[in-house]
C-alpha positions as CSV (number, residue, x, y, z in Angstrom):
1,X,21.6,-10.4,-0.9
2,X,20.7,-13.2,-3.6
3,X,17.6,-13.7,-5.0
4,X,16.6,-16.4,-3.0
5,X,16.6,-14.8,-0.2
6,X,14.0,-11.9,-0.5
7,X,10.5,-13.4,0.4
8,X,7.2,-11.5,1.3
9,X,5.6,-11.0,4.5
10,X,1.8,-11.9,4.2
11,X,0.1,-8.9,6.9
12,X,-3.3,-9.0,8.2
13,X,-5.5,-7.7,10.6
14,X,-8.9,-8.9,11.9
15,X,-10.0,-6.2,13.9
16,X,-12.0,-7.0,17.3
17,X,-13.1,-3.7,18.5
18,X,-13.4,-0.4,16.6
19,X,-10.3,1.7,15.8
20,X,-9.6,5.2,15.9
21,X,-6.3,6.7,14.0
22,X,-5.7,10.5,13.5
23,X,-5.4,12.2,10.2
24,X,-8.8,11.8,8.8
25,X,-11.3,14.7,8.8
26,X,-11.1,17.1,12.1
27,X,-13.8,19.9,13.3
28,X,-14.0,21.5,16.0
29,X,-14.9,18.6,18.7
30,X,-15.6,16.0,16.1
31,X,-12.7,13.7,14.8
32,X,-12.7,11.3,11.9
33,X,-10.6,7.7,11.9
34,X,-8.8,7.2,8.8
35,X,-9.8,3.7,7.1
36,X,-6.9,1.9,6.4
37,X,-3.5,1.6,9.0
38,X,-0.4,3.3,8.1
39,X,3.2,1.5,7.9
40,X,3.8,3.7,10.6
41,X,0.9,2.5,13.2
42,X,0.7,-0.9,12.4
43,X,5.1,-0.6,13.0
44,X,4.6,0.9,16.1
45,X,1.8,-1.6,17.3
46,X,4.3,-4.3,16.9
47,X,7.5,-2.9,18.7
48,X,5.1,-1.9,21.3
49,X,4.1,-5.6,21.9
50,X,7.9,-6.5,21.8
51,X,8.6,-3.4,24.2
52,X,5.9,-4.3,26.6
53,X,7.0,-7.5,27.2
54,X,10.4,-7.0,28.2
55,X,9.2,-3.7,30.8
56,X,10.8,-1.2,28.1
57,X,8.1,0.2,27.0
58,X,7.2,3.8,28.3
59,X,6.3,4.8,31.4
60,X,7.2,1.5,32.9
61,X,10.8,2.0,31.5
62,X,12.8,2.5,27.8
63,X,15.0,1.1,25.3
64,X,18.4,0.0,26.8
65,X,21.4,1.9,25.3
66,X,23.0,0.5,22.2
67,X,25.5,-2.7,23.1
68,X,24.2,-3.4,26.6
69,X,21.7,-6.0,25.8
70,X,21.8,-8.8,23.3
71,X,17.5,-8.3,22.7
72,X,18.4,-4.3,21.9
73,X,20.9,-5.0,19.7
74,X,18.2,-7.2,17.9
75,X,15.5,-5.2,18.0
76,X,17.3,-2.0,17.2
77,X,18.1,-4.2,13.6
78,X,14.9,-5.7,13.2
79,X,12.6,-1.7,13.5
80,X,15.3,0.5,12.4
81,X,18.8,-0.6,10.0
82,X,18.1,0.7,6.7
83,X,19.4,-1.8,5.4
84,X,18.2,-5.2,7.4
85,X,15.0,-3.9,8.6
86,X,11.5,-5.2,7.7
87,X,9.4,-2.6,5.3
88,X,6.4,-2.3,7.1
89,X,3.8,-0.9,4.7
90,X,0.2,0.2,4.7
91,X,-2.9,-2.1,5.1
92,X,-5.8,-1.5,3.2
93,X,-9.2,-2.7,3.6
94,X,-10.3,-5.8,2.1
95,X,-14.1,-7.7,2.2
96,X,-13.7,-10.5,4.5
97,X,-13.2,-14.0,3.2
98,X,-12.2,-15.8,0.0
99,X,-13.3,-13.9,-3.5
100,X,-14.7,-17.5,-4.3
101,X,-16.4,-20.6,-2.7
102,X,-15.0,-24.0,-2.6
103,X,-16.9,-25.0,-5.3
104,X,-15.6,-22.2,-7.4
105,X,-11.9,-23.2,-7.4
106,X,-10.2,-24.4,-9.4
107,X,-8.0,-27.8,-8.5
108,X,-4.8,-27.3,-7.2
109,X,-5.6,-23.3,-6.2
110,X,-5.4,-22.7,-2.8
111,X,-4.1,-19.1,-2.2
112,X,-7.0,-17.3,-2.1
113,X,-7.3,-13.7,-1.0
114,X,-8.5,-10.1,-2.0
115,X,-5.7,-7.5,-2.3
116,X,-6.0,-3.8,-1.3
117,X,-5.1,-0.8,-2.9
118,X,-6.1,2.7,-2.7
119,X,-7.8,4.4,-5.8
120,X,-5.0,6.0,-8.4
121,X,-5.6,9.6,-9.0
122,X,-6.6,8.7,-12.6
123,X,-9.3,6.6,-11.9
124,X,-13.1,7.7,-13.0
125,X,-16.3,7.9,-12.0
126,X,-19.7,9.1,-13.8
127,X,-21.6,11.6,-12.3
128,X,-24.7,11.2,-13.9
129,X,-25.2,7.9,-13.0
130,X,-22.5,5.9,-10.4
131,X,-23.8,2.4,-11.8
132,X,-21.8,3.0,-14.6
133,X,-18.8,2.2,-13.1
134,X,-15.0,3.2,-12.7
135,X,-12.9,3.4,-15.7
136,X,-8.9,4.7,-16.0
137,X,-7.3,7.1,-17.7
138,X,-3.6,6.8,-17.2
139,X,-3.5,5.2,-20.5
140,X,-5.1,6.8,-23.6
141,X,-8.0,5.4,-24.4
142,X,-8.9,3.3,-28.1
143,X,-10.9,5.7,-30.5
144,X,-11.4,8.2,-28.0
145,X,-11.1,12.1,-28.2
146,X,-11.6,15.1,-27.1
147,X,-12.2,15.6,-23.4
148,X,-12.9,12.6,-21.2
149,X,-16.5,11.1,-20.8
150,X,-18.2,8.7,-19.8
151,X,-17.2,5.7,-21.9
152,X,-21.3,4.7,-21.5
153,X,-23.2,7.6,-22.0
154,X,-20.4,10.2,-22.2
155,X,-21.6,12.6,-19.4
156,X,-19.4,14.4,-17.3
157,X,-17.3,12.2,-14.7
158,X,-15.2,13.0,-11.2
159,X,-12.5,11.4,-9.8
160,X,-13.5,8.2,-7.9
161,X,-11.7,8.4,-4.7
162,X,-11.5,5.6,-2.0
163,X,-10.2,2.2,-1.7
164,X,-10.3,-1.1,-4.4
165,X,-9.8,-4.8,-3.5
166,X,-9.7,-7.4,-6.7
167,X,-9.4,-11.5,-5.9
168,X,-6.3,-12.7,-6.6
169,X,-6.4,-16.3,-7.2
170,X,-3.0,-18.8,-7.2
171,X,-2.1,-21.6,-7.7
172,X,-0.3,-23.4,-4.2
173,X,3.1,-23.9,-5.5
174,X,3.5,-20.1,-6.6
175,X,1.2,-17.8,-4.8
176,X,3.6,-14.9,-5.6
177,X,2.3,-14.8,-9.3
178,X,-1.6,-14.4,-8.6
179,X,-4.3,-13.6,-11.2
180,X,-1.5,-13.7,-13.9
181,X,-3.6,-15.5,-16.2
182,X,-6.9,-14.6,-15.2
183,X,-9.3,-11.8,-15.3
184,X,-8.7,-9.5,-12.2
185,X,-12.3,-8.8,-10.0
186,X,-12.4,-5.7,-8.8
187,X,-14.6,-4.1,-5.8
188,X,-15.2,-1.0,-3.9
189,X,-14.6,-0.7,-0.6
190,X,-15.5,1.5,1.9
191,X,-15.6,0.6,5.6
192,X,-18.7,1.3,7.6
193,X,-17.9,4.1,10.7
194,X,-19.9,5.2,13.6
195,X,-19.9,7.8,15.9
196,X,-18.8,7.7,19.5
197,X,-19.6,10.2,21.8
198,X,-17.4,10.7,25.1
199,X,-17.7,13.1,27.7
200,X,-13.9,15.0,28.9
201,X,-11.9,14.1,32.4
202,X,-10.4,16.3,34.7
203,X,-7.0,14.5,35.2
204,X,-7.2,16.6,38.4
205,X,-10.6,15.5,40.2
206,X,-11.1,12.4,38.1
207,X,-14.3,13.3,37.3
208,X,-16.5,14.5,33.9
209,X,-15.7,18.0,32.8
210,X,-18.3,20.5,33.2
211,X,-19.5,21.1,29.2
212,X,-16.8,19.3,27.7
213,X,-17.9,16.6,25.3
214,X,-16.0,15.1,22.3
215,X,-16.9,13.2,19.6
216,X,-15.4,10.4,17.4
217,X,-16.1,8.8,13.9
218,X,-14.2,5.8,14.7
219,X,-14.0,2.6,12.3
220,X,-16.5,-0.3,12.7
221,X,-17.0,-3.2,10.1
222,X,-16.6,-6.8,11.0
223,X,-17.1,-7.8,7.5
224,X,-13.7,-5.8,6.8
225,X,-9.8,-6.8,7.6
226,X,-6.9,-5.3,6.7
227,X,-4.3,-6.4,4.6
228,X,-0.6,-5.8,3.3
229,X,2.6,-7.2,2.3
230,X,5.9,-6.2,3.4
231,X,9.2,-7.2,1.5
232,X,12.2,-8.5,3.4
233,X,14.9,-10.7,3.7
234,X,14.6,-14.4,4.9
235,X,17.2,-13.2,7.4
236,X,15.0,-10.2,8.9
237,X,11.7,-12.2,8.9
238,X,13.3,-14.8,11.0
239,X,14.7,-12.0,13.4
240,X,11.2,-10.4,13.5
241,X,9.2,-13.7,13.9
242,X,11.9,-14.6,16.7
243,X,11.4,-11.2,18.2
244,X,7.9,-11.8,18.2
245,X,7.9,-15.4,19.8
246,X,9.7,-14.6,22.5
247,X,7.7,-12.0,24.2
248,X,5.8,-14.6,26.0
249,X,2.4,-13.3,24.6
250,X,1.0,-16.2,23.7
251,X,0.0,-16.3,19.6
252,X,-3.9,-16.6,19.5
253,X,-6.1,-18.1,17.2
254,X,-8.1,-15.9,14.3
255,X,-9.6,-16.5,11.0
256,X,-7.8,-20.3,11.7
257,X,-5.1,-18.9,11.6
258,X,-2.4,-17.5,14.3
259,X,-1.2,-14.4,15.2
260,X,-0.5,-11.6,17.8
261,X,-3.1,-9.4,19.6
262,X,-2.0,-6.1,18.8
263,X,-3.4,-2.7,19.1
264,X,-3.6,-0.1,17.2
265,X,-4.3,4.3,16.5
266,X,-5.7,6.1,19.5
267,X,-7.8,5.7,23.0
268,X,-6.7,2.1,23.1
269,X,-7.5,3.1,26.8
270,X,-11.1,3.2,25.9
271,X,-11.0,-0.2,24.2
272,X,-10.5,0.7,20.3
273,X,-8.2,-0.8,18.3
274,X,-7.9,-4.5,19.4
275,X,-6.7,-7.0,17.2
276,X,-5.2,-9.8,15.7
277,X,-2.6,-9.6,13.3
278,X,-1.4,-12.6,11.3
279,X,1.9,-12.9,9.4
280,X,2.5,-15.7,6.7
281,X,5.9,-16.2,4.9
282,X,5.4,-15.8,1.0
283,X,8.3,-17.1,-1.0
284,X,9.8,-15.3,-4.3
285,X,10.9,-12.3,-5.3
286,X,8.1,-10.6,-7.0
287,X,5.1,-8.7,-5.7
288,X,2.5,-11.0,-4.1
289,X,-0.9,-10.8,-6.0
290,X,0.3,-9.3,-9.4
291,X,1.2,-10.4,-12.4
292,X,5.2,-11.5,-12.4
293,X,6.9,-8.1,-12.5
294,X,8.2,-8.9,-16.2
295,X,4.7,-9.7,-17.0
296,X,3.6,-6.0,-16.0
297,X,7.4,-4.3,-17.6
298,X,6.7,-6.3,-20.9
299,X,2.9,-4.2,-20.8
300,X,4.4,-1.3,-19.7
301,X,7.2,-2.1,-23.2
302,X,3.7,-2.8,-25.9
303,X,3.0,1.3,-24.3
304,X,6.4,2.5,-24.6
305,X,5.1,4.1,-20.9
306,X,6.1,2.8,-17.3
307,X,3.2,3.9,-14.5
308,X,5.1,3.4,-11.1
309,X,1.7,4.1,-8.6
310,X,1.9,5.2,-5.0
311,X,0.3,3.0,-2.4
312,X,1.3,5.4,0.6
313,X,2.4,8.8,0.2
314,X,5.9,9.6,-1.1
315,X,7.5,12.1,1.5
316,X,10.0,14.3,-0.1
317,X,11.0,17.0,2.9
318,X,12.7,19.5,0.9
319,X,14.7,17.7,-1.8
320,X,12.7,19.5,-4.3
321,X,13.9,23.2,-2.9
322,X,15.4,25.4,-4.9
323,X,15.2,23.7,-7.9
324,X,13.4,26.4,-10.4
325,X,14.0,25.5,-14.3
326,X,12.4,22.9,-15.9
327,X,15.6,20.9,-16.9
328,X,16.3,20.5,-13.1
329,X,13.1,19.3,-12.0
330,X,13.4,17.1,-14.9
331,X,16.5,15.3,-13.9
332,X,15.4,15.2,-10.2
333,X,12.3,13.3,-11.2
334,X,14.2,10.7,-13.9
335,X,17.3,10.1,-11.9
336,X,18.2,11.9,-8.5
337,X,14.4,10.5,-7.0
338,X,16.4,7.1,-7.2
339,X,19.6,8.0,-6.0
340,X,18.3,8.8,-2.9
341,X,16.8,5.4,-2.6
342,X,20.0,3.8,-3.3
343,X,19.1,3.1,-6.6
344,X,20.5,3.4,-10.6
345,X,18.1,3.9,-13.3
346,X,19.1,2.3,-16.6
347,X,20.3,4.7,-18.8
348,X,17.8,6.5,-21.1
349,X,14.9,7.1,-18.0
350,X,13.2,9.4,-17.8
351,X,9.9,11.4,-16.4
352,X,7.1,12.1,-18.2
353,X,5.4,14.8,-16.4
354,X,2.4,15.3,-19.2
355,X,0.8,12.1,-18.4
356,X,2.1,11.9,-14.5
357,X,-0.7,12.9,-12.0
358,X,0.5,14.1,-9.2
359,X,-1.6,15.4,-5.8
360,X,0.3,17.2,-3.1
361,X,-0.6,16.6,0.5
362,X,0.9,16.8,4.3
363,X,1.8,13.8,6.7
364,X,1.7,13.7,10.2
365,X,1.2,11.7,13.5
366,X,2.0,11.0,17.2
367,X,5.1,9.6,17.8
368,X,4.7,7.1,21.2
369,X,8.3,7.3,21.5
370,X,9.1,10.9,21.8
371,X,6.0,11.8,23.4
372,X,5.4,14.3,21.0
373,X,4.0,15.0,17.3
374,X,5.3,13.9,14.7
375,X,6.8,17.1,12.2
376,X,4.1,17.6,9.3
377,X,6.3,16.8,6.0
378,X,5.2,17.5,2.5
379,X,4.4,14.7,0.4
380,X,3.0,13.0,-2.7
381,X,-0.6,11.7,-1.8
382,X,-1.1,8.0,-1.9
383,X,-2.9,7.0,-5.5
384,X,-0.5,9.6,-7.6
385,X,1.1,8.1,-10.9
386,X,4.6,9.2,-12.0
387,X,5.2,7.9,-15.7
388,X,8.0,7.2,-17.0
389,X,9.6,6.2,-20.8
390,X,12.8,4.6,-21.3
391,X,14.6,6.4,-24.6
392,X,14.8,3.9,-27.1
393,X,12.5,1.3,-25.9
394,X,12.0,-1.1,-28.6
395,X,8.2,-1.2,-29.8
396,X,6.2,-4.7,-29.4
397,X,6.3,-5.4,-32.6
398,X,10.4,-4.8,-32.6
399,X,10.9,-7.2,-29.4
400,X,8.9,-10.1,-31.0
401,X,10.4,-10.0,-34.1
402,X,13.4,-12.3,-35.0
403,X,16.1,-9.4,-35.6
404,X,15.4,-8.3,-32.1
405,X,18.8,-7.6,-30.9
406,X,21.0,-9.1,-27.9
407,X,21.6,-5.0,-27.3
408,X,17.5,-4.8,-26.9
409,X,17.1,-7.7,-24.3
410,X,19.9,-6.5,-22.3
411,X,18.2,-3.3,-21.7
412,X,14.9,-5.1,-21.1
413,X,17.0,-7.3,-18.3
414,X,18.4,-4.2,-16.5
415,X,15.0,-2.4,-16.6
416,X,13.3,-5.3,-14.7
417,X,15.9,-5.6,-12.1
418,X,16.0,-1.8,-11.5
419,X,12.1,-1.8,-11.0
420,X,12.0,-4.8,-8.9
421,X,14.8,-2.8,-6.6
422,X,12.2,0.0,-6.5
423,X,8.9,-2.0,-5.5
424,X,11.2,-4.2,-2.7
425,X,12.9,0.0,-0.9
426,X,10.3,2.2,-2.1
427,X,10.8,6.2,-2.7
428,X,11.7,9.3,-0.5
429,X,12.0,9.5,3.3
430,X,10.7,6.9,6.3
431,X,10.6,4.0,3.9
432,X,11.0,1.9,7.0
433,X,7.5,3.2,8.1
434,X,5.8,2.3,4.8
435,X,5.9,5.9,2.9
436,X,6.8,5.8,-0.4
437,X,5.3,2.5,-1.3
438,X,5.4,1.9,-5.5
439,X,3.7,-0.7,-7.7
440,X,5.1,-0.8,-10.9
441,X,2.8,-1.1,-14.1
442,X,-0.4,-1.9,-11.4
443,X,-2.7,-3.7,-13.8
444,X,-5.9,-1.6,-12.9
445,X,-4.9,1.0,-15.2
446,X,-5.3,-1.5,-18.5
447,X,-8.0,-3.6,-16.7
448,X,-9.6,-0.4,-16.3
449,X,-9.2,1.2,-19.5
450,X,-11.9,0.7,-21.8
451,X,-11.1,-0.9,-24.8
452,X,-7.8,-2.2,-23.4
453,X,-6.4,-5.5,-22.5
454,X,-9.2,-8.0,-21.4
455,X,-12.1,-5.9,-20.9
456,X,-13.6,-3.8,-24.0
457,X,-15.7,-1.9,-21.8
458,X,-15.4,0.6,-19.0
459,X,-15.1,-1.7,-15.2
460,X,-18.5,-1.8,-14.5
461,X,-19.9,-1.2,-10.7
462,X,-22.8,-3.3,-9.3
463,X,-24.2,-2.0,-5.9
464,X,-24.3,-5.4,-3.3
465,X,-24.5,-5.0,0.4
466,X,-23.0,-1.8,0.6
467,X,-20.3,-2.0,-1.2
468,X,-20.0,-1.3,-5.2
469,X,-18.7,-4.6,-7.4
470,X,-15.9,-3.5,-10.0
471,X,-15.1,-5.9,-12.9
């Protein structure tokens, strides 16, 4: 595939009702939405729609055997070849709206919107008093030592968990290359739930259940949507937008924009999880909203240190089994990680586990298809940071000088290439359903390092309608 032809798939979804999906917090009769949507749901949302449309979607009837129908065949390559498929990742929650007015603009920008991304496992939070913001500490922090404080008043801190959004301004002609240029503004966000409290129905009488009452912390913020971007091909988007069209389910207006009415998580039945989800084409190669990936490898090169961040957790089944000394876990992490992926790491990678921070956890789910539940896999919790140092990496003072060799930008070529093939196909297993998700050299963890890059002072959190401001 050439260059040219790997775009970006613009996702969002303006929610209409409240949504419920599994895997949050569970008790007893109580059940907690989580507040973002998986790859996986907002995947399944979509090839429901398509399904729906043509009668193949269960009970009414199923899939039609590989080679018997023309639509099949295209919608067999559109949800599930490895290799032509579109990577349908996460969406995370975003405030509503463009980070700016009008006014505030500047001429020519028109690409406006706030990106989502959950919090890295290395981000702060004072406990003494929350005002004092978020900081990072993936990076070593200027002139500090000892054990990490508060940058302000040097009180104890805890790990700041939840979800961040920062405006990512562009210019119309390149949208791709966002906020390059210009300082990043961050914010908390946490989307409001409520509880929902329904009574159990005898599928035999068809009446309430005698004592049986259940209740549900589903999601409700209209001030919230949902956003994400998925790589592909121009050749795949074209098959999926085609897919789409032709299901006769007429594209409906939202945001002035168009999309599909999808739904999406559980008890759609009961009226959760309408909504409209609007794709936009983005061109260019690199990771919409970021800084230009070789921007963000020539910071990683000034560290000597590459931070690859999870956006959705990394499932790893048991690759990792029976591997017991350090030397193997070592190589697994530098080079056979990649393999699996289908990728080569430049010679000289490798892990860095003493400033990696990693968080185990399980994933899970219903799958629609099998009418069953989904196996729960082991995995790498969304917001972990492997690092990484490539042996021999030139310092910044070596790569600007003169007698920089040809040897030196070689390297530096093959390094961006190989990282830009690991943000477009991801890590580990069910890439396809958005695990595994990586943002190389994420510019929150030197935006958010006091002392580093633009800001010489911890991000600072402001309390406003709810939310908490991070800049």
């Amino acid at each position: 595939m050439t260059e040219s032809g790997l775009i970006w798939i613009e996702a969002t979804f303006y929610p209409d009702s409240p949504f419920m999906i599994g895997g949050g917090f569970e008790s007893q009769n109580l059940r907690e939405s989580q507040t973002f949507i998986p790859g996986s749901v907002i995947r399944g949302a979509l090839a429901a729609l398509i399904l729906e449309a043509r009668g193949w979607l269960w009970p009414a009837g199923e899939l039609p055997e590989a080679g018997s129908d023309p639509l099949a065949d295209r919608f067999c390559r559109t949800f599930l070849d490895q290799r032509r498929a579109v990577r349908m990742t996460a969406l995370f929650p975003v405030p509503q709206g463009s980070p700016r007015t009008k006014e505030e603009k500047e001429p020519g920008e028109r690409w406006d919107r706030w990106i989502g991304f959950p919090m890295p496992l290395t981000a702060r939070q004072c406990k003494a008093n929350p005002e004092h913001g978020i900081f990072d500490t993936a990076l070593p922090i200027p002139g500090h030592t000892g054990g990490i404080g508060c940058p302000r008043c040097r009180e104890r801190v805890a790990r700041a968990r939840g979800w961040l959004a920062y405006a990512a301004p562009a210019t119309e002609e390149t949208p791709e290359n966002a906020a390059v240029d210009r300082e990043r503004h961050y914010r908390k966000v946490a989307p409001a739930r409520r509880t929902v409290t329904r009574v159990g129905i005898n599928r035999f009488t068809e009446t309430a259940e005698k004592g049986m009452l259940y209740s549900l912390r589903v999601v409700d913020d209209r001030h919230v949507v949902y956003r994400g971007f998925w790589p592909a091909s121009e050749a795949a988007w074209e098959e999926l937008e085609s897919l789409l069209n032709e299901t006769g389910w007429p594209a409906v207006a939202g945001q002035n924009e168009r999309g599909w009415a999808v739904k999406v998580g559980g008890n759609r039945a009961r009226g959760f999880g309408r909504g409209i989800l609007v794709l936009r084409r983005l061109p260019g190669a690199d990771r919409p909203g970021l800084p230009g990936l070789m921007q963000r490898v020539q910071m990683g090169q000034q560290e000597q240190i590459f931070l690859l961040t999870l956006q959705s957790p990394l499932i790893l089944g048991d690759m990792l089994l029976g591997r017991e000394s350090e030397s193997s876990i070592r190589r697994w992490w530098s080079q056979e990680i990649f393999a699996q992926a289908g990728l080569t790491p430049p010679p000289g990678w490798e892990w860095v586990p003493e400033l990696s921070v990693l968080e185990w956890s399980t994933v899970s789910g219903w799958s629609q298809a099998w009418r069953l539940p989904k196996a729960v896999q082991p995995a790498l919790a969304a917001g972990s940071v492997l690092a990484y140092r490539l042996a021999g990496t030139p310092s910044a003072a070596a790569t600007a000088a003169a007698e920089a060799t040809a040897t030196a930008a070689e390297v530096g070529q093959q390094l961006t290439a190989f990282l830009a093939q690991v943000e477009r196909n991801g890590l580990g297993l069910e890439r396809l359903a958005g695990f595994g998700d990586v943002v190389v050299c994420h510019p929150f963890h030197w935006d958010a390092n006091p002392g580093r890059a633009r800001n010489q002072r911890p991000a600072t959190a402001t309390a406003k309608g709810g939310r908490s401001e991070v800049s």
